[in-house]
C-alpha positions as CSV (number, residue, x, y, z in Angstrom):
1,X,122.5,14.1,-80.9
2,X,120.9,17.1,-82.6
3,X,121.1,19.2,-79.7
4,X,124.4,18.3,-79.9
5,X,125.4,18.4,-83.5
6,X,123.6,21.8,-83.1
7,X,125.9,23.4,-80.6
8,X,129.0,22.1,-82.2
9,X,128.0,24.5,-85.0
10,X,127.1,27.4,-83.2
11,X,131.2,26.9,-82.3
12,X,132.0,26.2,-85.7
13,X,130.1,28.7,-88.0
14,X,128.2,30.6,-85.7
15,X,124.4,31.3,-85.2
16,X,122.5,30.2,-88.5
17,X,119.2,29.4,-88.4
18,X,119.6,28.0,-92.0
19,X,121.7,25.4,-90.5
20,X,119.3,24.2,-87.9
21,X,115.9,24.7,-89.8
22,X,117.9,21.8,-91.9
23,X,119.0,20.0,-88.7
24,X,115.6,19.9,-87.9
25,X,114.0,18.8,-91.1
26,X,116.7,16.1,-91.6
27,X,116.2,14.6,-88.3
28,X,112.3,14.6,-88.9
29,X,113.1,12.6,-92.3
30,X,115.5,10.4,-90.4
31,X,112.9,9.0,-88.0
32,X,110.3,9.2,-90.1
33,X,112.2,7.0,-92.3
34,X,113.1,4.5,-89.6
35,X,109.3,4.3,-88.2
36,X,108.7,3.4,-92.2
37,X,111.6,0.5,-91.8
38,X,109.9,-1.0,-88.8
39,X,106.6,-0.7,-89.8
40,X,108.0,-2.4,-93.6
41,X,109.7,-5.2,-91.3
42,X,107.0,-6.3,-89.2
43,X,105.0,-6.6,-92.4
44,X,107.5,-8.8,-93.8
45,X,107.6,-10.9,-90.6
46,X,104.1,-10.9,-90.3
47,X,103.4,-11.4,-94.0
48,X,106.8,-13.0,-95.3
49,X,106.2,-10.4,-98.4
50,X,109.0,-8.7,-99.7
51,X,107.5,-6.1,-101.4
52,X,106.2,-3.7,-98.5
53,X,110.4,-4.0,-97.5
54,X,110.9,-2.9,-101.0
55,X,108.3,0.2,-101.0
56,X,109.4,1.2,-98.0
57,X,113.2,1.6,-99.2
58,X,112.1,3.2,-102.3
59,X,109.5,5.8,-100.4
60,X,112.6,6.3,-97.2
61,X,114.8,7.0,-100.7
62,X,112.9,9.3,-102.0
63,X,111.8,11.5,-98.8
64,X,115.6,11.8,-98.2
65,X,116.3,12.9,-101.5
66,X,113.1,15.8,-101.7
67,X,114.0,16.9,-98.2
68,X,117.7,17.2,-98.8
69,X,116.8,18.8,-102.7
70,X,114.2,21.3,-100.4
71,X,117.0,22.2,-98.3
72,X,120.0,22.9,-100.4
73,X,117.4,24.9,-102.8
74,X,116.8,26.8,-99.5
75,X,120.7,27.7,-98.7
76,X,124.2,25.6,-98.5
77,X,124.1,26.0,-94.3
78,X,120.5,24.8,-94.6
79,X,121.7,21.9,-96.8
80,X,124.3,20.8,-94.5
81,X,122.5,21.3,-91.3
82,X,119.9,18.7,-93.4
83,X,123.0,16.4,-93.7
84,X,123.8,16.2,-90.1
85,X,120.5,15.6,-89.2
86,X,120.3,12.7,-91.7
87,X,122.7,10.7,-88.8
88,X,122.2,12.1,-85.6
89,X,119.6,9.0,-85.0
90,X,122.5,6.6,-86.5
91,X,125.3,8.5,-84.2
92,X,122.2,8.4,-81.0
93,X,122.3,4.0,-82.0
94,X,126.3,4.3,-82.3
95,X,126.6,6.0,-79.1
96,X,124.1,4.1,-76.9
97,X,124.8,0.4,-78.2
98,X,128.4,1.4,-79.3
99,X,129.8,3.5,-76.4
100,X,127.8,3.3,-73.3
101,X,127.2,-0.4,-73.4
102,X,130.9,-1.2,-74.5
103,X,132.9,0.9,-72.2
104,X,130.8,1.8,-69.5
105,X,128.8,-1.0,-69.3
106,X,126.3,0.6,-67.5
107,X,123.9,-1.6,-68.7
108,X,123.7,-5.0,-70.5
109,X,123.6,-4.7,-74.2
110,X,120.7,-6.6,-75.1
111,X,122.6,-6.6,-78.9
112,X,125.6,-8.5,-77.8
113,X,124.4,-11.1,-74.5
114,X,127.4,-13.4,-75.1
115,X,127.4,-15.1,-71.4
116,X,124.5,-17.2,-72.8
117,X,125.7,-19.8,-74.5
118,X,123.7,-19.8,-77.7
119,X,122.4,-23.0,-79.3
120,X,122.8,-23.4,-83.4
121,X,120.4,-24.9,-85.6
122,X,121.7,-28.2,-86.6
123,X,121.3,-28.3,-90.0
124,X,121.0,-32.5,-89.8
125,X,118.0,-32.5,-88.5
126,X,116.1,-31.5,-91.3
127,X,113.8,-33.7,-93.1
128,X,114.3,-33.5,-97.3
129,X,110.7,-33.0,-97.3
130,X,109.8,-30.5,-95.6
131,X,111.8,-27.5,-94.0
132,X,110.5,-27.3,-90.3
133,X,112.7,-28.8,-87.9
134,X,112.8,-32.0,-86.1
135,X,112.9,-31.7,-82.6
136,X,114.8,-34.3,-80.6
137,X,111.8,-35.6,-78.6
138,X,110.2,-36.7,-81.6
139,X,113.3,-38.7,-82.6
């Protein structure tokens, strides 16, 4: 998507280097920041702490904000070419789970397997107790 978002704006404003020094750096931030989000939710799964979930928004936060104040101190193109790359790995998720899987369906969306028929938690069989779950052998 940055390869892309990159030749768009060689059509669009030309040949800048400003604008893809920033594409680069904001795409860097932007997986950098979602490496931190996985790393923060595994954590909390493996933990059940929220506050590792809550550093790591506050630390994504604030590289976004230094890299995007770095790059608009550099030059407006830079600034904006920091902005695109900010979503080019949200557009990359849009297009592959959004797109491909929906309309060419050339593979099975592991986000959306509806032709399993899923089976709810039944909230009844909960004991006042405790919160784990009866199972119905154990009935």
């Amino acid at each position: 998507m940055a390869a892309l978002a990159e030749l768009i704006s060689i059509f669009v404003i030309g040949p800048s280097l400003m604008f893809t020094v920033g594409l680069i750096a904001g795409t860097a931030i932007s997986i950098i920041g979602f490496i931190i989000l996985v790393r923060s939710g595994k954590h909390l799964l493996e933990k059940e702490k929220k506050s590792p979930v809550v550093l790591g928004y506050v630390i994504r936060l604030v590289l976004y904000a230094v890299c995007f104040f770095i790059c608009i101190k550099v030059s407006l193109q830079c600034g904006a070419g920091c902005g695109c790359g900010f979503v080019t790995v949200h557009f990359g998720i849009i297009f592959l789970y959004g797109i491909v899987y929906n309309f060419f369906k050339k593979k099975k969306n592991p986000l959306n397997d509806w032709t399993v028929p899923k089976q709810w938690n039944d909230l009844s069989i909960y004991d006042e107790d405790d919160d784990w779950p009866k199972r119905p052998e154990d009935s």
